[in-house]
C-alpha positions, 0 to 999 in steps of 0.5 A, spaced: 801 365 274 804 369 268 799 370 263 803 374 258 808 368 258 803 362 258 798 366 252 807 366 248 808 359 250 800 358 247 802 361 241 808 357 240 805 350 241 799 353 235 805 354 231 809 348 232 802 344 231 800 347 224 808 346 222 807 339 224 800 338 220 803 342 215 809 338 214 805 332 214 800 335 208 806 335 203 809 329 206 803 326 204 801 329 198 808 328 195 808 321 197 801 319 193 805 324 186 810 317 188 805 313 188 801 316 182 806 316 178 809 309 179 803 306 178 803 310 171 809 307 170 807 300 171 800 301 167 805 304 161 810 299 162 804 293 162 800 296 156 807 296 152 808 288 154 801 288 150 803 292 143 799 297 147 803 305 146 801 311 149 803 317 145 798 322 150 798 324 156 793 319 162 789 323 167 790 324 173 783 326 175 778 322 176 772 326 180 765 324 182 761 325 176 752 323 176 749 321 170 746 324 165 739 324 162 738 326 154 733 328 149 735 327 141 733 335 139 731 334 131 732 340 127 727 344 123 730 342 116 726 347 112 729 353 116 737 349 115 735 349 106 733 356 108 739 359 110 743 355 106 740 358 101 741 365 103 748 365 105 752 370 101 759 367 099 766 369 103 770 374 099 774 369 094 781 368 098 782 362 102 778 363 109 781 364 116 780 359 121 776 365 125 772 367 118 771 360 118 768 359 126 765 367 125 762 364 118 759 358 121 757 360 128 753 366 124 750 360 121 747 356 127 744 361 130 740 364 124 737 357 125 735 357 132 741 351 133 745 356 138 745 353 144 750 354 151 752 347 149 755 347 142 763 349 143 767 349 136 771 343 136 776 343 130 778 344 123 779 340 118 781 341 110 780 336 106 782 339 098 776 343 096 772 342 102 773 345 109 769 341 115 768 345 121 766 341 127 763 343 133 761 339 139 756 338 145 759 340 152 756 340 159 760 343 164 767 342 161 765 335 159 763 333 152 757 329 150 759 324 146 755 322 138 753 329 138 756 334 134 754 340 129 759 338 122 759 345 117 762 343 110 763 350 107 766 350 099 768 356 096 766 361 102 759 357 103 756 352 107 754 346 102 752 341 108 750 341 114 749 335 118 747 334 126 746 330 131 744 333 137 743 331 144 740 335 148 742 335 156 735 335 159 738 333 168 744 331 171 743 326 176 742 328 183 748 322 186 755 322 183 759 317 184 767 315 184 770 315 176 775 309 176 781 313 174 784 313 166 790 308 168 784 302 171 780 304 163 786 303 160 787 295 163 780 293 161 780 296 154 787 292 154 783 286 156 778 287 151 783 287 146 784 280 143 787 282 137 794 282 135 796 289 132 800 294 134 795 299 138 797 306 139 793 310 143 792 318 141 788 320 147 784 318 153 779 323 156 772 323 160 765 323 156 758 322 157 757 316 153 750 313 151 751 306 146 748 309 141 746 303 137 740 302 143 738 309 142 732 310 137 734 317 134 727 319 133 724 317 139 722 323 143 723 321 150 729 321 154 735 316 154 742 316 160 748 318 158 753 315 162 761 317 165 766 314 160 773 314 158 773 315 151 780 312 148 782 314 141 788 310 138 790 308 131 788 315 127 781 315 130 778 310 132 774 309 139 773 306 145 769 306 151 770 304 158 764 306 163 767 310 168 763 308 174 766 305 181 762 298 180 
């Protein structure tokens, strides 16, 4: 036998097979794109049939997330009145948005509140007053109702207000998330009323219902996957995100 011509005609059949498999993975791939975007297509078309408008963009992703325990973190308010009472003012000018977070984030930590969790957030002007807003996040996904919020007024902090939930363990099982276009159908079913819905944004969270949770309770409660959905300047909508 001809080794050299049988180890090229070896070689040619490993080549023609990854280019089959190959060709296959992208026909595949591109078919499930078709088949994602019709069904957002269908889902926008449907939730418009029902005053329902989408000014944001849906997610695509859905990935397997675990659960997640929380423990209510009570700041020292005596240590907060402290600080607010030491601070030096900005120079007299309207502060940048980096002065501002430099400003504010100087000021969190001198309270012992920094942790690798509070990622600022926003902005916001209100006349007078500036609100700086930072939110909790765990591995890109944020901890929802909880939240450090800076009310700085002439180059000062003259409010500090927290509500914090400290992430104590992430469950060992994770289970498949239903994807945004699914929450978006059970959040058009729960809604009976007849005003136009404008939905701003949709995204995944760690949700707890925060009316069952005593604040002042030290023991832990579950924050569980959800999809928030904002709609009509602000308001909210959660949908648990969990296969049932």
């Amino acid at each position: 036998m001809d080794w050299t011509k049988a180890k090229s005609i070896l070689i040619v059949a490993l080549l023609v097979t990854n280019l089959v498999l190959i060709s296959a993975y992208f026909l595949q791939n591109n078919g499930q794109k078709n088949d994602d975007r019709e069904m957002q297509d269908v889902t926008v078309k449907l939730l418009e049939q029902k005053n329902i408008f989408v000014n944001t963009d849906i997610p695509k992703e859905h990935p397997r997330m675990a659960k997640l325990t929380v423990r209510y973190d009570k700041m020292n308010e005596t240590a907060v009145e402290e600080q607010l009472a030491a601070q030096k003012a900005l120079p007299d000018h309207e502060p940048t948005d980096d002065e501002l977070i430099s400003m504010t984030t100087e000021f969190i930590t001198k309270c012992n509140l920094m942790t690798e969790n509070v990622t600022f957030d926003s902005i916001d002007r209100k006349g007078p007053d500036i609100l700086v807003t930072y939110k909790n996040y765990i591995k890109g996904i944020a901890i929802e109702d909880s939240y450090i919020v800076c009310t700085v007024r002439d180059g000062k902090i003259v409010d500090f207000k927290r509500h914090w939930l400290n992430p104590v363990e992430t469950g060992s099982i994770e289970k498949e998330v239903i994807p945004a276009g699914a929450a978006l159908i059970k959040f058009m079913g729960e809604n009976s009323a007849n005003e136009k819905i404008y939905l701003e944004g949709i995204s995944l969270v760690y949700w707890l219902d925060s009316s069952a949770f005593d604040a002042e309770s030290p023991v832990t409660d579950t924050a569980f996957p959800a999809w928030k959905i904002t709609y009509n300047n602000g308001k909210c909508r959660y949908i648990l995100a969990w296969e049932q």
